[in-house]
C-alpha positions in Angstrom: 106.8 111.4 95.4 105.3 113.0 98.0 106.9 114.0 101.1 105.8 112.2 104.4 103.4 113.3 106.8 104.4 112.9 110.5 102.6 112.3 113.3 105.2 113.2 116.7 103.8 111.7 120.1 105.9 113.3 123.3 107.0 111.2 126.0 106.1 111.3 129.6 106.6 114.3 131.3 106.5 116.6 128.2 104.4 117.9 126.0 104.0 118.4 122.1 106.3 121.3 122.2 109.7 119.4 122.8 109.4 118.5 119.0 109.6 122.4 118.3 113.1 122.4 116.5 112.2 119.0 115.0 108.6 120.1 113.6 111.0 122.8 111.7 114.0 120.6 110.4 111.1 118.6 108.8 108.6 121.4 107.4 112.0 122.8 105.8 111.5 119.3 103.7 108.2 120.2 102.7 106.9 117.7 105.2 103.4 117.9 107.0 103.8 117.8 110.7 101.5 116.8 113.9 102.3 117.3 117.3 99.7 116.0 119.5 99.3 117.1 123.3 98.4 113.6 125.0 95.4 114.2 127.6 96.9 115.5 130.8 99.7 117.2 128.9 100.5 120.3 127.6 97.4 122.1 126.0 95.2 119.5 127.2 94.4 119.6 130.1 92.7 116.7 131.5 93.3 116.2 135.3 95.6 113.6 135.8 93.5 111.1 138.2 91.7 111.0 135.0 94.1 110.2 132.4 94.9 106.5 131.0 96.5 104.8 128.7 93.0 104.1 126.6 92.6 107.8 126.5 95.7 108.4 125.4 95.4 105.9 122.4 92.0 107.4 122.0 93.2 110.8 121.6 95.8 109.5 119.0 93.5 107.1 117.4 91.0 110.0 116.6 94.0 112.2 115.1 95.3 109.5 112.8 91.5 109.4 111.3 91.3 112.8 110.5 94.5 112.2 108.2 93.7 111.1 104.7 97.5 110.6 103.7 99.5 107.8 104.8 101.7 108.6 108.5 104.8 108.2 109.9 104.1 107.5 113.1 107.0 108.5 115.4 106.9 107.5 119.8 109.3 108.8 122.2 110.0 106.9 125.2 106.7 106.3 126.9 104.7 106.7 123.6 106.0 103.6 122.3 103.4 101.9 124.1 100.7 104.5 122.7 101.9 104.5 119.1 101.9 100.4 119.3 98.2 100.0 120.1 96.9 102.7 118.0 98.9 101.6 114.6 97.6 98.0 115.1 93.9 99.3 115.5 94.6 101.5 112.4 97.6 99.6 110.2 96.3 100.4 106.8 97.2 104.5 107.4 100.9 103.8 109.1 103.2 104.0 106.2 106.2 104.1 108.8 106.2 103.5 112.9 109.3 104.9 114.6 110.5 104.2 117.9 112.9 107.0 119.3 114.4 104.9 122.4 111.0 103.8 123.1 109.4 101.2 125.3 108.3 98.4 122.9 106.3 96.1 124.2 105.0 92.6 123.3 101.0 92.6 123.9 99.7 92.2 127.4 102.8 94.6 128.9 103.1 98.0 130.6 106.1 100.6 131.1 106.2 99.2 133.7 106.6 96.1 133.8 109.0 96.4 130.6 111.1 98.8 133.1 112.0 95.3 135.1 112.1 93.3 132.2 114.7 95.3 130.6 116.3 95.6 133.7 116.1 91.9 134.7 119.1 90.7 137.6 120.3 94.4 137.4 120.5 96.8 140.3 117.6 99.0 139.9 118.2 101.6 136.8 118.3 105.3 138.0 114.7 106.5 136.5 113.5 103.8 139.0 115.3 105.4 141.8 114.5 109.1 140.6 110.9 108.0 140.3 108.3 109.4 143.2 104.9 108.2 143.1 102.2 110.1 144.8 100.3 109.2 147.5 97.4 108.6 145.8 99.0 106.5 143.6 97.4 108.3 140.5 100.6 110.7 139.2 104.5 110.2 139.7 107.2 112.7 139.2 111.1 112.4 138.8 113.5 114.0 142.1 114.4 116.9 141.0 118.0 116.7 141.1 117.9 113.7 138.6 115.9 115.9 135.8 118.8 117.0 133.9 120.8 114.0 134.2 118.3 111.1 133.2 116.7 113.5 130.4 118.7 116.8 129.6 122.6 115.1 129.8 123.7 116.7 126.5 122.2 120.2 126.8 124.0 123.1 127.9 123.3 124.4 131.4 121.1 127.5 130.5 119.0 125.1 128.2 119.0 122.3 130.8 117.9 124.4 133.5 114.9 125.9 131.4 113.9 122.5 130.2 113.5 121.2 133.7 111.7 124.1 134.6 109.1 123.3 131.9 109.3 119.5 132.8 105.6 118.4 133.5 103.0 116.2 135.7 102.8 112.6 134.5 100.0 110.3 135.6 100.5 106.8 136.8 97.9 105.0 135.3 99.0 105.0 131.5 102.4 103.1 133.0 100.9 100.5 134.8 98.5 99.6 131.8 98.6 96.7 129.9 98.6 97.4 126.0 96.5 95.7 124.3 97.1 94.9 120.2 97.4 92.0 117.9 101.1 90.3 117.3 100.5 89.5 114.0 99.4 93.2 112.8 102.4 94.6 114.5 104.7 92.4 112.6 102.9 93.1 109.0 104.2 97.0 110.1 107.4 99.1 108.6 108.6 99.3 111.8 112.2 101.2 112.8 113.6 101.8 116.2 116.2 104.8 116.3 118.7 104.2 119.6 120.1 106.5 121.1 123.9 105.7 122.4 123.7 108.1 125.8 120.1 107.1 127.1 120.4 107.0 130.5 116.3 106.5 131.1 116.3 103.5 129.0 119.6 102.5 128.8 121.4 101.0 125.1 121.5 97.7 126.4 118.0 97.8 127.6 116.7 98.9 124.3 118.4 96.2 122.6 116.8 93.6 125.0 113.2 94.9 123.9 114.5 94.7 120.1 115.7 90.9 120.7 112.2 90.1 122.2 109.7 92.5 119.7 112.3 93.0 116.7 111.7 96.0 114.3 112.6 95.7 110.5 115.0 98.6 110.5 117.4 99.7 113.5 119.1 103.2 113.6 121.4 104.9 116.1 121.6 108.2 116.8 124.6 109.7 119.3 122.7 110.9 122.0 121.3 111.6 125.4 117.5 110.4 126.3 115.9 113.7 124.2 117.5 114.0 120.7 114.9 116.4 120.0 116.7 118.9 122.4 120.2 117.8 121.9 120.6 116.8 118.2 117.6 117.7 116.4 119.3 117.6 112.9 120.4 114.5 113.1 117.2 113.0 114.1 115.0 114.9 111.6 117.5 113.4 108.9 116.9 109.9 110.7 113.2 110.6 110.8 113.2 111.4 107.3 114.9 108.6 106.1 113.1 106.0 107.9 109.6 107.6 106.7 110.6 107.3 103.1 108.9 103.8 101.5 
């Protein structure tokens, strides 16, 4: 059997290095491993009034043709919107999709409208009161003293510190877009969502609302803050792992 081949998309506010230790855990495994920078992150860099959810899926969309062996297609956070669309536009090549407490959306819904969803009567969550959009409207950042708590919880102080320091630009525009894909694709798809116990961006309870709406055919759990990839990157390669095996 051949191992899998995975395809890791970031987050908001990161780039494709935060799956460094990850990339490594599962190369060990004789795994092949891609790490995408989406436009307006890391390596590329595509201004950010510029950057929008199509071009994200784009970007993706393109990588997942140049493949020619079937993917595990992993989404953290934010990129559970990106990973949806471009799976459903390209099904036949996903041989697993894997939501690391990801948004999951039903078709026709943004970040951010999922944000309120998941938060329904509920006081607003605290990455809705950390959140700072720009005056333009066109990028959005996180108050600084929030940074560490919201996404770094579990990390030592030295490694918390540097990760904030490296903590990028994220443009508006790919969370107020609508995702657009067909229902009945998405449900034809291996689909697994790993949870993470700690999140405090998108809370446990919020990520088992999304799952009671847009179910996935295998749930995991990892014990964890909002960035396993930081704080626990064994244990999720081994969940990754597992849930790309057929």
């Amino acid at each position: 059997m051949n191992n899998p081949t995975f395809v890791l998309v970031h987050g908001a506010w990161h780039d494709s290095s935060c799956w460094a230790q990850v990339t490594e855990l599962l190369q060990a495994r004789g795994c092949k491993v891609y790490c995408p920078d989406l436009p307006g992150h890391g390596a590329n860099s595509l201004t950010l009034d510029k950057v929008t959810l199509k071009r994200y899926v784009s970007a993706l969309v393109e990588l997942l043709q140049r493949i020619d062996t079937p993917i595990a297609l992993v989404g953290h956070s934010m990129a559970g919107i990106v990973i949806t669309e471009a799976a459903c536009l390209l099904p036949d090549k996903i041989q697993a999709l894997v939501y690391l407490c990801a948004y999951l959306p039903r078709p026709g819904e943004s970040v951010f409208e999922l944000i309120a969803l998941n938060r329904s009567h509920e006081p607003f969550t605290p990455i809705e009161l950390a959140l700072e959009l720009s005056e333009d409207k066109r990028s959005c950042s996180i108050t600084p003293e929030q940074i560490t708590p919201l996404f770094y919880g579990d990390s030592d102080a030295p490694t918390a510190a540097l990760l904030q320091a490296r903590f990028g630009s994220q443009a508006s525009l790919p969370l107020s877009a609508k995702v657009r894909f067909d229902q009945a694709v998405f449900t034809g798809l291996p689909t697994t969502y790993i949870s993470c116990s700690r999140d405090k961006v998108i809370p446990l309870h919020h990520q088992r609302r999304m799952l009671s709406r847009q179910p996935c055919k295998i749930l995991l759990q990892i014990d964890s803050d909002h960035s396993p990839f930081f704080s626990n990157p064994q244990q999720l390669a081994e969940l990754l792992f597992a849930a790309a095996l057929p």
